[in-house]
NUKEKE-35957 format. One line per 8 residues: number of its first residue (from 1); their letters; for each residue x, y, z of N, C-alpha, C. Coordinates in nm, 3 decimals, always signed. Layout:
<pts>
NUM> A> X Y Z X Y Z X Y Z | ...
</pts>
This chain:
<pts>
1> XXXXXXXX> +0.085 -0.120 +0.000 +0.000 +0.000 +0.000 +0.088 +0.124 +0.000 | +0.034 +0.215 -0.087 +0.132 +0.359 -0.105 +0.114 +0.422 -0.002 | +0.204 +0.539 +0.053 +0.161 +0.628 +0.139 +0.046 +0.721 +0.126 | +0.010 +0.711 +0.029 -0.107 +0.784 -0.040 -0.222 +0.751 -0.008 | -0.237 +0.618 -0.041 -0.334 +0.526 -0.039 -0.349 +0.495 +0.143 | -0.281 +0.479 +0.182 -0.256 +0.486 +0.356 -0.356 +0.609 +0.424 | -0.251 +0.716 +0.382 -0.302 +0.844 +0.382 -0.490 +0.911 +0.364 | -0.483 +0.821 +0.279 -0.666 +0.874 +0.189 -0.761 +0.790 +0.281
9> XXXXXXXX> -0.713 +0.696 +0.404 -0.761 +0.614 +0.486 -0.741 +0.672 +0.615 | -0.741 +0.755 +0.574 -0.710 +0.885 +0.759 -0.790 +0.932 +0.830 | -0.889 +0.870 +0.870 -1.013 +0.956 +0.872 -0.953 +1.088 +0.895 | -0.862 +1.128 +1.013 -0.864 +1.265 +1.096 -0.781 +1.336 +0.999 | -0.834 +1.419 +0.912 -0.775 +1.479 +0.777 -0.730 +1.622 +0.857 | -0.879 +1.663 +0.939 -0.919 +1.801 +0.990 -0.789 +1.804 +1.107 | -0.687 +1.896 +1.108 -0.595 +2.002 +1.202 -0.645 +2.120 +1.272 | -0.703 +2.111 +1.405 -0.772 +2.205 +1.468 -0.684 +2.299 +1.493
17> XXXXXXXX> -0.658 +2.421 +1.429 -0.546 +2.498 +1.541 -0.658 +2.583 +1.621 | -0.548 +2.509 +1.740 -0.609 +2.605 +1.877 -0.535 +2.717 +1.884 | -0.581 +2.862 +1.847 -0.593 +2.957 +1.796 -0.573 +3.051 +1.970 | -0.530 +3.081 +2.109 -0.600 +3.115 +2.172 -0.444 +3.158 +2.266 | -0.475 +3.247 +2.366 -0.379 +3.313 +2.429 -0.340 +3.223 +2.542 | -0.456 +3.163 +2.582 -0.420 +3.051 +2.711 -0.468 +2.911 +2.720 | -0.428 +2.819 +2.783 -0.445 +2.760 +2.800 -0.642 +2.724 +2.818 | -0.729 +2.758 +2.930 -0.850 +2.770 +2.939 -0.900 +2.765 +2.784
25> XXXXXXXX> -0.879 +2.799 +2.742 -1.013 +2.844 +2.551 -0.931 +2.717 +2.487 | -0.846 +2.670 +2.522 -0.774 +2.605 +2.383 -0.857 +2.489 +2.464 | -0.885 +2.417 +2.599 -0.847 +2.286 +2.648 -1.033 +2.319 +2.649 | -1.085 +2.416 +2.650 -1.269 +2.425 +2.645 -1.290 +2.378 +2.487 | -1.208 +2.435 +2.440 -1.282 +2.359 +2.306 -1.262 +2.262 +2.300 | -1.125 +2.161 +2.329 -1.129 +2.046 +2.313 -1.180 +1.959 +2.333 | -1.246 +2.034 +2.460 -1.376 +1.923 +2.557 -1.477 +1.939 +2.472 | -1.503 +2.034 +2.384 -1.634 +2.002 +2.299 -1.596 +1.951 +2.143
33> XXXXXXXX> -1.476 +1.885 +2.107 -1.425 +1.797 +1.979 -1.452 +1.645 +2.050 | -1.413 +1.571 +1.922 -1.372 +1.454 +1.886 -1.252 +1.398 +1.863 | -1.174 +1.364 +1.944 -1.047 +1.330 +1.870 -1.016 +1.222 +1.827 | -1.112 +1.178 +1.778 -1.116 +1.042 +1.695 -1.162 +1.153 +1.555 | -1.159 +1.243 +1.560 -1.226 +1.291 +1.420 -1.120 +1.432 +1.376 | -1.028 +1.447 +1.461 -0.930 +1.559 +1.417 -0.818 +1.543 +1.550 | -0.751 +1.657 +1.478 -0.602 +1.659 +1.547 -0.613 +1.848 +1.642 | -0.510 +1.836 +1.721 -0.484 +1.964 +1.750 -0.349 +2.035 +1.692
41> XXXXXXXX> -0.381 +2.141 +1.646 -0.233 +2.215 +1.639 -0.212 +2.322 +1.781 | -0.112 +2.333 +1.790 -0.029 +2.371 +1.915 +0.064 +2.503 +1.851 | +0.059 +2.650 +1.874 +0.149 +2.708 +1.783 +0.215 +2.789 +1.853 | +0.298 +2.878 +1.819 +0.368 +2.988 +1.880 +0.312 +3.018 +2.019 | +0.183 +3.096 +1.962 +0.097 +3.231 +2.085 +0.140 +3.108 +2.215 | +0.012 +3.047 +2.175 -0.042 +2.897 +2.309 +0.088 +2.854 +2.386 | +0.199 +2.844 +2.291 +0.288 +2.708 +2.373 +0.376 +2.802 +2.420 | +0.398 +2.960 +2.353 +0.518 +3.027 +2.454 +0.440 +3.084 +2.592
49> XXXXXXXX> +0.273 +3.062 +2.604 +0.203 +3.159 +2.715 +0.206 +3.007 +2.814 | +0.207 +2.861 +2.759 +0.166 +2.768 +2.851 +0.294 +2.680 +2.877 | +0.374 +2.657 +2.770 +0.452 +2.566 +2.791 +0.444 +2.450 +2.746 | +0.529 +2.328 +2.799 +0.519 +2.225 +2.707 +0.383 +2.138 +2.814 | +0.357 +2.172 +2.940 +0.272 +2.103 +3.021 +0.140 +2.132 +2.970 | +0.106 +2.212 +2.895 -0.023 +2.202 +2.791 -0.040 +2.091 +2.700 | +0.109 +2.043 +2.651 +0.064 +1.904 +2.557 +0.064 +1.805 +2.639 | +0.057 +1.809 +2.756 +0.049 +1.643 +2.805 -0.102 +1.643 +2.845
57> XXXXXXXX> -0.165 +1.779 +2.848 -0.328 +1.775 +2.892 -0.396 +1.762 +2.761 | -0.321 +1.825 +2.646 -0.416 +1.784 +2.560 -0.371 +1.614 +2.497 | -0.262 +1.534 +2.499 -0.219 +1.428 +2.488 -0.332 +1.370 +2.573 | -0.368 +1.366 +2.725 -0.475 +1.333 +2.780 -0.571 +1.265 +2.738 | -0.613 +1.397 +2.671 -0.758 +1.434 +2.594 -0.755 +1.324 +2.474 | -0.670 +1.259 +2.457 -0.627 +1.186 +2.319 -0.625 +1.235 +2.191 | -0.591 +1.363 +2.212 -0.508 +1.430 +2.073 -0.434 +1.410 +2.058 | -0.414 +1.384 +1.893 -0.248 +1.401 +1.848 -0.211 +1.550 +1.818
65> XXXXXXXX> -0.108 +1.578 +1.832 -0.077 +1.744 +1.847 -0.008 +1.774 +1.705 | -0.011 +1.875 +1.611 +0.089 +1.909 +1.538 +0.166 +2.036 +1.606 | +0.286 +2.014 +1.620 +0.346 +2.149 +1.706 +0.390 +2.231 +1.590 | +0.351 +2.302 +1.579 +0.373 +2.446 +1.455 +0.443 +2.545 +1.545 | +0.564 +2.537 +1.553 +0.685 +2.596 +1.615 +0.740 +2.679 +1.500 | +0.755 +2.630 +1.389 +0.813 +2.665 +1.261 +0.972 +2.686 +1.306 | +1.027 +2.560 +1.315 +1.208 +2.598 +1.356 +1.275 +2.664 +1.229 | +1.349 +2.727 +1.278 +1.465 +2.800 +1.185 +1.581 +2.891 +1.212
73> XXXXXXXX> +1.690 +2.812 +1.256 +1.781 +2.845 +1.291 +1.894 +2.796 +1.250 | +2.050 +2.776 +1.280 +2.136 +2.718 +1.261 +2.106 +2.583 +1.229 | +2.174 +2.449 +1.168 +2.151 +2.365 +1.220 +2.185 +2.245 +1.304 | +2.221 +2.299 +1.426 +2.239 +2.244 +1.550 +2.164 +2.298 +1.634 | +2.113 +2.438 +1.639 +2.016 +2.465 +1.681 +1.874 +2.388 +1.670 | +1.891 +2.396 +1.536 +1.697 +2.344 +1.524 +1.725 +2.182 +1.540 | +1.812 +2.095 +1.540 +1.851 +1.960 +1.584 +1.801 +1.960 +1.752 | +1.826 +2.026 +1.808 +1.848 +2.076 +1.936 +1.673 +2.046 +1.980
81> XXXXXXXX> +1.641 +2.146 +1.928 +1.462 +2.174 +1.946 +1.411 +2.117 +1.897 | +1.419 +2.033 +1.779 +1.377 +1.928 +1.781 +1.337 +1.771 +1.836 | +1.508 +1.753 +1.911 +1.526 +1.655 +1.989 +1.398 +1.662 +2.112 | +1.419 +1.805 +2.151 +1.364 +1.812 +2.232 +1.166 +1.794 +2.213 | +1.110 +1.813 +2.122 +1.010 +1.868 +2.041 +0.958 +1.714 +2.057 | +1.051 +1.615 +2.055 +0.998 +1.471 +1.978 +1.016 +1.423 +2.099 | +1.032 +1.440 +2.187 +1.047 +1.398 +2.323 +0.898 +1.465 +2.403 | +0.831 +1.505 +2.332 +0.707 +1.566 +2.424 +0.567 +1.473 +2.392
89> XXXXXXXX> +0.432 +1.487 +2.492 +0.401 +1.387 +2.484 +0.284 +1.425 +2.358 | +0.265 +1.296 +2.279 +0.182 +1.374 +2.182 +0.195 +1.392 +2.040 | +0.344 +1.465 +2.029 +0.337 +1.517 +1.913 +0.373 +1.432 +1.834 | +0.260 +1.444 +1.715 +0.249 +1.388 +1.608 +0.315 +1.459 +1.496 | +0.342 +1.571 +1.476 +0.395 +1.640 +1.382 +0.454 +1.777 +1.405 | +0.579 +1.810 +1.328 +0.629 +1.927 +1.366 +0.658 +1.994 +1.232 | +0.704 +2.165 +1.208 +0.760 +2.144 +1.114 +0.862 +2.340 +1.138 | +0.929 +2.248 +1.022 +1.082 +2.357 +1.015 +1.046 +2.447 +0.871
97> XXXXXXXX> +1.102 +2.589 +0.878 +1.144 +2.674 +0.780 +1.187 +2.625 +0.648 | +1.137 +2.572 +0.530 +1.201 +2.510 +0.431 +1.327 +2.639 +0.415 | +1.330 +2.732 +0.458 +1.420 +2.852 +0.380 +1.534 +2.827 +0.474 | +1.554 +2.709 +0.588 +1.667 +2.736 +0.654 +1.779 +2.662 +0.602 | +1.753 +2.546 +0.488 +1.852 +2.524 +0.394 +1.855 +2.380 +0.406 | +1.912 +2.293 +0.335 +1.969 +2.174 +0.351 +1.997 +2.111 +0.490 | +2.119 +2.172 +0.505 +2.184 +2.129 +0.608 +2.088 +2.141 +0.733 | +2.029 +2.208 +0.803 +1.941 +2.257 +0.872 +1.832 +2.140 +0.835
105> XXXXXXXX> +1.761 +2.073 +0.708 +1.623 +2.005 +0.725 +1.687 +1.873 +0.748 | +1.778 +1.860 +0.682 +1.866 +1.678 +0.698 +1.874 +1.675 +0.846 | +1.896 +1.793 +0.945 +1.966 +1.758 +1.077 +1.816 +1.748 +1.136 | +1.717 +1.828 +1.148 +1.584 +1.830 +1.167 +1.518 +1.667 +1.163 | +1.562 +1.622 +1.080 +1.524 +1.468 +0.958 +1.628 +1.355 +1.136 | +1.726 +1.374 +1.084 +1.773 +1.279 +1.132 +1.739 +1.291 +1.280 | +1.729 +1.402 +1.377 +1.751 +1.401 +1.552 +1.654 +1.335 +1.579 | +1.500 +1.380 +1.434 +1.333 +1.298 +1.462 +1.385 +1.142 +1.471
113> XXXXXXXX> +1.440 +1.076 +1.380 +1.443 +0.957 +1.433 +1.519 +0.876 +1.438 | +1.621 +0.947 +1.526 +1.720 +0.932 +1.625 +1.619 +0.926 +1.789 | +1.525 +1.001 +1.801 +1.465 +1.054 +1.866 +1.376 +0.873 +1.903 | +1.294 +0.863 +1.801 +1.204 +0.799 +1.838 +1.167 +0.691 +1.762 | +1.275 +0.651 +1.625 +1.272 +0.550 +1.541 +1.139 +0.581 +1.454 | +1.064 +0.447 +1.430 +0.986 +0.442 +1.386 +0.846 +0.547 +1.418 | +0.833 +0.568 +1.547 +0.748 +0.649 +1.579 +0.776 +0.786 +1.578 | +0.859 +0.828 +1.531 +0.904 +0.985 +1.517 +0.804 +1.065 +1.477
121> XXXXXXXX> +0.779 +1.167 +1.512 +0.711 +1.253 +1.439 +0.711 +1.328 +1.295 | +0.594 +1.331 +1.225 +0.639 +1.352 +1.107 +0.691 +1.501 +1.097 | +0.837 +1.503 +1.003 +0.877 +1.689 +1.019 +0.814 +1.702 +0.903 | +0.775 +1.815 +0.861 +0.694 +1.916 +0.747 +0.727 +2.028 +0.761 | +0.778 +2.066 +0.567 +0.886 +2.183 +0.573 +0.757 +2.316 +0.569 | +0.785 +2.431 +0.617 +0.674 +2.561 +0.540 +0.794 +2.607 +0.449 | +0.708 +2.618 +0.311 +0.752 +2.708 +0.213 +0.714 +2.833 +0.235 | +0.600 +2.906 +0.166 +0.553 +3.022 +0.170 +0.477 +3.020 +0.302
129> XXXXXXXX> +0.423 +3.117 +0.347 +0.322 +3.133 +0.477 +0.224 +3.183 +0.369 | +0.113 +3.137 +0.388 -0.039 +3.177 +0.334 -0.039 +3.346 +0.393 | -0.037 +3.431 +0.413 -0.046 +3.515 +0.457 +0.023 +3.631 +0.350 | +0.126 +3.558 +0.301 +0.212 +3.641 +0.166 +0.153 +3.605 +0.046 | +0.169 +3.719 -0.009 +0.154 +3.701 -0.204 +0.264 +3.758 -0.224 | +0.247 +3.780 -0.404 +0.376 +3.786 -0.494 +0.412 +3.894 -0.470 | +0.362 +4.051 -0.400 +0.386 +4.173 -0.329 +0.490 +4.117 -0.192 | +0.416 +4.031 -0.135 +0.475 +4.054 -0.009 +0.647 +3.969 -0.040
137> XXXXXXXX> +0.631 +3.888 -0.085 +0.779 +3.798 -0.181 +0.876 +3.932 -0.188 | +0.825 +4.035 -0.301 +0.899 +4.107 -0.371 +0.943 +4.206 -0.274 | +0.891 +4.241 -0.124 +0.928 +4.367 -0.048 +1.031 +4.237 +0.012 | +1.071 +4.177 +0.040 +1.177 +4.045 +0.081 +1.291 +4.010 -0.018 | +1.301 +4.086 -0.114 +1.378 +4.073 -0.200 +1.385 +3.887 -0.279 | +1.265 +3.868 -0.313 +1.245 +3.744 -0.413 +1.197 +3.799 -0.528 | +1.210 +3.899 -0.591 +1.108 +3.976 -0.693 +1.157 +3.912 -0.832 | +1.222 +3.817 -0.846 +1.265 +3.711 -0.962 +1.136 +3.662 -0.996
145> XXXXXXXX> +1.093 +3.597 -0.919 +0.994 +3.497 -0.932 +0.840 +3.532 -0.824 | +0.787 +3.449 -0.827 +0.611 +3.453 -0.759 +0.608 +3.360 -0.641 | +0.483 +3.356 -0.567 +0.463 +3.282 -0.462 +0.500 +3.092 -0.521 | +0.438 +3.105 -0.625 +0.429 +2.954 -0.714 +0.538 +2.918 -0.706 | +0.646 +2.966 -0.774 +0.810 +2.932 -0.799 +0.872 +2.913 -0.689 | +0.851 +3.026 -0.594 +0.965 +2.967 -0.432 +0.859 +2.846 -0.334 | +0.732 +2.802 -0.393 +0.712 +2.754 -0.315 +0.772 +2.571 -0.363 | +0.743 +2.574 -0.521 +0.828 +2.481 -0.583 +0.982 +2.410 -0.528
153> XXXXXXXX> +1.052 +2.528 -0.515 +1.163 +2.563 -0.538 +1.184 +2.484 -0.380 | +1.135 +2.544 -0.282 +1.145 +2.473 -0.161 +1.086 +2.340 -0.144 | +0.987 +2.313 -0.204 +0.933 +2.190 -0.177 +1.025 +2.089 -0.229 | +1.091 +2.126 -0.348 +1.172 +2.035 -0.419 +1.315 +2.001 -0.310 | +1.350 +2.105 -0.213 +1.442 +2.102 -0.138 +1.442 +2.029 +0.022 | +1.296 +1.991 +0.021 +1.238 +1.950 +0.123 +1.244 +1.779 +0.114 | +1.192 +1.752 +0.008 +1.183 +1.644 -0.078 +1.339 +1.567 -0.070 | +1.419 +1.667 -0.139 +1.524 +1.551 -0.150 +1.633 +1.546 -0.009
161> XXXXXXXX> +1.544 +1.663 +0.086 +1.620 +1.607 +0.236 +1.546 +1.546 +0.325 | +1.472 +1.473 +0.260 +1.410 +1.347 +0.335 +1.287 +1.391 +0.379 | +1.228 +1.563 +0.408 +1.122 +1.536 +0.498 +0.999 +1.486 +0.454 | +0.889 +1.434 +0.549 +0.773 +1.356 +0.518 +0.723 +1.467 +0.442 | +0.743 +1.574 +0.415 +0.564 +1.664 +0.393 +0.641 +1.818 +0.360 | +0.523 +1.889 +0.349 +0.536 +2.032 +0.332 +0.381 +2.085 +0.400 | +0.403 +2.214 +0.453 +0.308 +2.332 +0.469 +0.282 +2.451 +0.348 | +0.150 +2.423 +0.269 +0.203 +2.485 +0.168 +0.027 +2.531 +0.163
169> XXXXXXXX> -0.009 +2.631 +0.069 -0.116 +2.667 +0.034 -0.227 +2.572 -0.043 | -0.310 +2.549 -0.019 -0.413 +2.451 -0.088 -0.430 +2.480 -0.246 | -0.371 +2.634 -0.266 -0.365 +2.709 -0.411 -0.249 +2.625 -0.512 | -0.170 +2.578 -0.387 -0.019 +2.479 -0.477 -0.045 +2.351 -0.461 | -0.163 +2.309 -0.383 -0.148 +2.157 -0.380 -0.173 +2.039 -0.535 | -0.252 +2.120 -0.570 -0.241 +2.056 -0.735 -0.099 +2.019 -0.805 | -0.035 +2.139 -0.808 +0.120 +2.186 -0.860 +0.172 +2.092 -0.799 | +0.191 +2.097 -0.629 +0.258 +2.003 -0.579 +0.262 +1.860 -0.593
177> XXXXXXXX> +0.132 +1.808 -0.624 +0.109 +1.675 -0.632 +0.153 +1.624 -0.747 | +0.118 +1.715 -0.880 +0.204 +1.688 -0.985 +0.340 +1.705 -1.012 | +0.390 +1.789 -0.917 +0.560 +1.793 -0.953 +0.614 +1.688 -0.854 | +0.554 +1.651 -0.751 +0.645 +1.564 -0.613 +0.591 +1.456 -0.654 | +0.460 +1.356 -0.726 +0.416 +1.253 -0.690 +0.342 +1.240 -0.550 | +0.305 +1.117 -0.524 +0.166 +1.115 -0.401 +0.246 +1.085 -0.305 | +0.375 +1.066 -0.261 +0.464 +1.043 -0.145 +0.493 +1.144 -0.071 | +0.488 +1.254 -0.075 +0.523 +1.379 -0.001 +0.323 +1.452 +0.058
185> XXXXXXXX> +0.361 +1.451 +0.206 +0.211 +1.482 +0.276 +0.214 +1.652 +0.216 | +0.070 +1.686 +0.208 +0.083 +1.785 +0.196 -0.045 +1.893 +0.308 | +0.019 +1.930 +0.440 -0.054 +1.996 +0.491 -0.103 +2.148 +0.440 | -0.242 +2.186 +0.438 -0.300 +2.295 +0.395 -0.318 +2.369 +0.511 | -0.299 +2.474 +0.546 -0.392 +2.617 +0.578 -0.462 +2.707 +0.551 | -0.541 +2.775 +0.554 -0.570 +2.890 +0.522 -0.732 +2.844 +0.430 | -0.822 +2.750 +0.498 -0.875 +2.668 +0.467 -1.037 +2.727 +0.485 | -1.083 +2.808 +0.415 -1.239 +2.895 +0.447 -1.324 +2.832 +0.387
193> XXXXXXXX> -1.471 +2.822 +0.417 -1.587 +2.819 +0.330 -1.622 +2.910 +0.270 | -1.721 +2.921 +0.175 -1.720 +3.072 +0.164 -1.806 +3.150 +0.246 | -1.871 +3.065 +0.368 -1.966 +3.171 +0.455 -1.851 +3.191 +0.549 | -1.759 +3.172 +0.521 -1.600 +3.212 +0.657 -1.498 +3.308 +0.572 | -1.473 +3.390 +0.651 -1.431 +3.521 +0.645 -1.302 +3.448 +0.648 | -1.203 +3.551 +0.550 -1.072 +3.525 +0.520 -0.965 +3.547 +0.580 | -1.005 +3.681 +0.668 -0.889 +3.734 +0.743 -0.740 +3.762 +0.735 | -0.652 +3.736 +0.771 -0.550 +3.764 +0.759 -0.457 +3.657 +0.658
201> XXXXXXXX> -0.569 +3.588 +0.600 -0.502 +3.460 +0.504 -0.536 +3.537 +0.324 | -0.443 +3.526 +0.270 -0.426 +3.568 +0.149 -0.466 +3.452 +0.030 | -0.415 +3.369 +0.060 -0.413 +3.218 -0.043 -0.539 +3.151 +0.002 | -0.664 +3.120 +0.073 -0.747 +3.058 +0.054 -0.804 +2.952 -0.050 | -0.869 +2.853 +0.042 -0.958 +2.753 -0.042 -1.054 +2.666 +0.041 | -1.177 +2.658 -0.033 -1.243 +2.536 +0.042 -1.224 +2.389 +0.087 | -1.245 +2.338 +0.205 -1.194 +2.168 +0.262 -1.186 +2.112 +0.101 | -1.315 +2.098 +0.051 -1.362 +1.986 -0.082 -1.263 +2.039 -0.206
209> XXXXXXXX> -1.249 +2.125 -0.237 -1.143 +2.181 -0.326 -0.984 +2.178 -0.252 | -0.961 +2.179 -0.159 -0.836 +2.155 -0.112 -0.786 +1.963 -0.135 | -0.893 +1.907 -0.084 -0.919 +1.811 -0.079 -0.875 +1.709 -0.210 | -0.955 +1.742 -0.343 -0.974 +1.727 -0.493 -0.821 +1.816 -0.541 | -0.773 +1.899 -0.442 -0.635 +1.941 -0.558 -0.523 +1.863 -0.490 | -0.544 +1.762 -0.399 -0.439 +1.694 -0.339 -0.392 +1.678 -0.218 | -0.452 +1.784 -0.134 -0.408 +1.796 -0.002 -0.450 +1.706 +0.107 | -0.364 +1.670 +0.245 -0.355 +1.494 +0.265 -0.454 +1.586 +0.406
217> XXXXXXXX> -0.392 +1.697 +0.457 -0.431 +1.729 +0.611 -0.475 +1.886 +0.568 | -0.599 +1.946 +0.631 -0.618 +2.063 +0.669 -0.645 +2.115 +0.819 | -0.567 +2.256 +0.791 -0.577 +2.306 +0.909 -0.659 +2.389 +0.919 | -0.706 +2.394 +1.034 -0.868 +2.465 +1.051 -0.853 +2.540 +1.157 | -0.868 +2.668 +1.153 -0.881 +2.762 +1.284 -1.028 +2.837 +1.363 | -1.028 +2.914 +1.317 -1.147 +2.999 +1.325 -1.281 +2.946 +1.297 | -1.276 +2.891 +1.187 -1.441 +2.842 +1.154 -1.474 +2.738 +1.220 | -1.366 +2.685 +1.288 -1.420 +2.540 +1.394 -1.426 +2.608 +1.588
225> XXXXXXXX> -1.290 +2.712 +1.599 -1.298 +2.771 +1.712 -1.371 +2.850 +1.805 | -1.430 +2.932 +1.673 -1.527 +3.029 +1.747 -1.676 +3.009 +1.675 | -1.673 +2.879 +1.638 -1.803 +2.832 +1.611 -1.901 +2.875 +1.727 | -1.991 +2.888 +1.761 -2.101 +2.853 +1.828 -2.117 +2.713 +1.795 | -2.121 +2.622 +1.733 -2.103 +2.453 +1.801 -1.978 +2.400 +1.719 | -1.915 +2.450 +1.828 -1.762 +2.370 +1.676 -1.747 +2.212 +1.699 | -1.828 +2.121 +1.752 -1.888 +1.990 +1.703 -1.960 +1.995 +1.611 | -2.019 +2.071 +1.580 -2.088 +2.055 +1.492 -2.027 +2.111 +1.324
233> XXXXXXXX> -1.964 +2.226 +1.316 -1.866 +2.300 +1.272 -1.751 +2.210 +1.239 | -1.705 +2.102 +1.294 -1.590 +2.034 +1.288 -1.713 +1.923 +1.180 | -1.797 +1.870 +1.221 -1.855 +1.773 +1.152 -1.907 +1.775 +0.991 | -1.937 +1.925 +1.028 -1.955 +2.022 +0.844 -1.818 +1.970 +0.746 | -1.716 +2.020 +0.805 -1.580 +1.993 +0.733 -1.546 +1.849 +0.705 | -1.574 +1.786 +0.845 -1.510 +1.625 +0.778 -1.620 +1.591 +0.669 | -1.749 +1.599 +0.652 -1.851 +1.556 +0.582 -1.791 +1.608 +0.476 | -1.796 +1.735 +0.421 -1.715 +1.800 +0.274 -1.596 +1.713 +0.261
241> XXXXXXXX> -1.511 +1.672 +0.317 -1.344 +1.614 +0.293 -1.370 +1.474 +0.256 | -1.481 +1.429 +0.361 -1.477 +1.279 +0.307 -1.577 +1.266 +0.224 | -1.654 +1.369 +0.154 -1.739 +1.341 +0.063 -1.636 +1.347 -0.081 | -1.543 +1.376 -0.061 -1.424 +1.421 -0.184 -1.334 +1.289 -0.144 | -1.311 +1.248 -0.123 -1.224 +1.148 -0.128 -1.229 +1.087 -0.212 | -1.089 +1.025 -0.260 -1.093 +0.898 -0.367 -1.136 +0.749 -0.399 | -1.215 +0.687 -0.472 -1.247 +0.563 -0.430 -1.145 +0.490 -0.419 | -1.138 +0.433 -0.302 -1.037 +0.315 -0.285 -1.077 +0.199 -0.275
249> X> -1.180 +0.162 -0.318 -1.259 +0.015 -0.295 -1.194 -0.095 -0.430
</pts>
């Protein structure tokens, strides 16, 4: 069986990011999910206000965590935080700066499973951040090329240093699937309906269209968080994702 084919057998497609300043709002919503039906993400705000003793309550809860740390540093540094990262309880997935280079994702690659062998967590590189377009590229001095090209450009660099996956826009997951093949995961963000407001996300797309252009995991913030029933809100999305799925029978 391909990883693909593995993959398309996932039920928990849906990545909740818990979106929230403290601890209290992130661990209330969780009490009103399923975690037989999605994952939690864990990011910056949450884990520098709580710490790492927030993932062992939501580990508890029987979430798997994606820690969206986004490492990028030297690489012995991000080896470092990593080691440490894969040593926490929970995490199912992490991921590093595709822009911090080679050397930096191989060391990322190897500390994961050095760390924990077979059970390592999967690393997943970010190319672009959904939040930039081909303006925001060009005030960064990339004005060669577009969001499309560096996100290529990294994924291809991600790829041949081993990592499982990429963080990439649901706008490239088509692109991606056709330039990488079905072996490389491809997590989405920036993931709206169209009765959900866009906000600070630039690249948007719907679950079912994210879904149909290739993408293995979406991440979901807002339209599941500040639902008024985000059980129910969470159940909208898996219904669209697994109504798109591929026949595998």
């Amino acid at each position: 069986m391909s990883r693909q084919d593995s993959n398309s057998r996932d039920e928990k497609r849906i990545i909740v990011a818990l979106d929230f300043a403290d601890e209290a709002g992130a661990l209330r919503l969780l009490d009103r999910l399923d975690p037989a039906k999605c994952r939690a993400k864990i990011g910056k705000e949450l884990f520098t206000a709580c710490g790492p003793g927030l993932l062992r309550q939501v580990h508890e809860r029987d979430f798997e965590i994606f820690l969206d740390l986004k490492f990028h540093d030297i690489p012995n540094t991000v080896a470092g935080a990593v080691a440490a990262a894969a040593g926490l309880p929970g995490v199912w997935m992490l991921n590093v700066h595709a822009s911090g280079g080679r050397a930096m994702l191989e060391a990322a690659v190897a500390v994961a499973k050095a760390a924990r062998g077979e059970k390592s967590p999967r690393i997943v590189g970010v190319t672009v951040l959904t939040s930039l377009n081909d303006g925001d590229l060009a005030q960064i001095g990339l004005a060669t090329g577009n969001a499309r090209d560096q996100v290529l450009r990294l994924a291809r660099l991600c790829e041949s240093a081993g990592l499982h996956g990429l963080v990439c826009s649901a706008a490239e997951a088509a692109m991606l699937r056709r330039e990488l093949g079905p072996e490389m995961l491809l997590v989405t963000p920036g993931i709206r309906r169209p009765e959900d407001s866009p906000e600070d996300q630039k690249r948007v797309m719907g679950p079912a269209e994210a879904v149909a252009a290739g993408a293995d995991y979406l991440v979901v913030g807002r339209p599941i968080a500040r639902a008024k029933d985000p059980a129910a809100a969470l159940e909208t999305f898996c219904s669209e994702i697994h109504g798109n799925l591929p026949n595998l029978s």
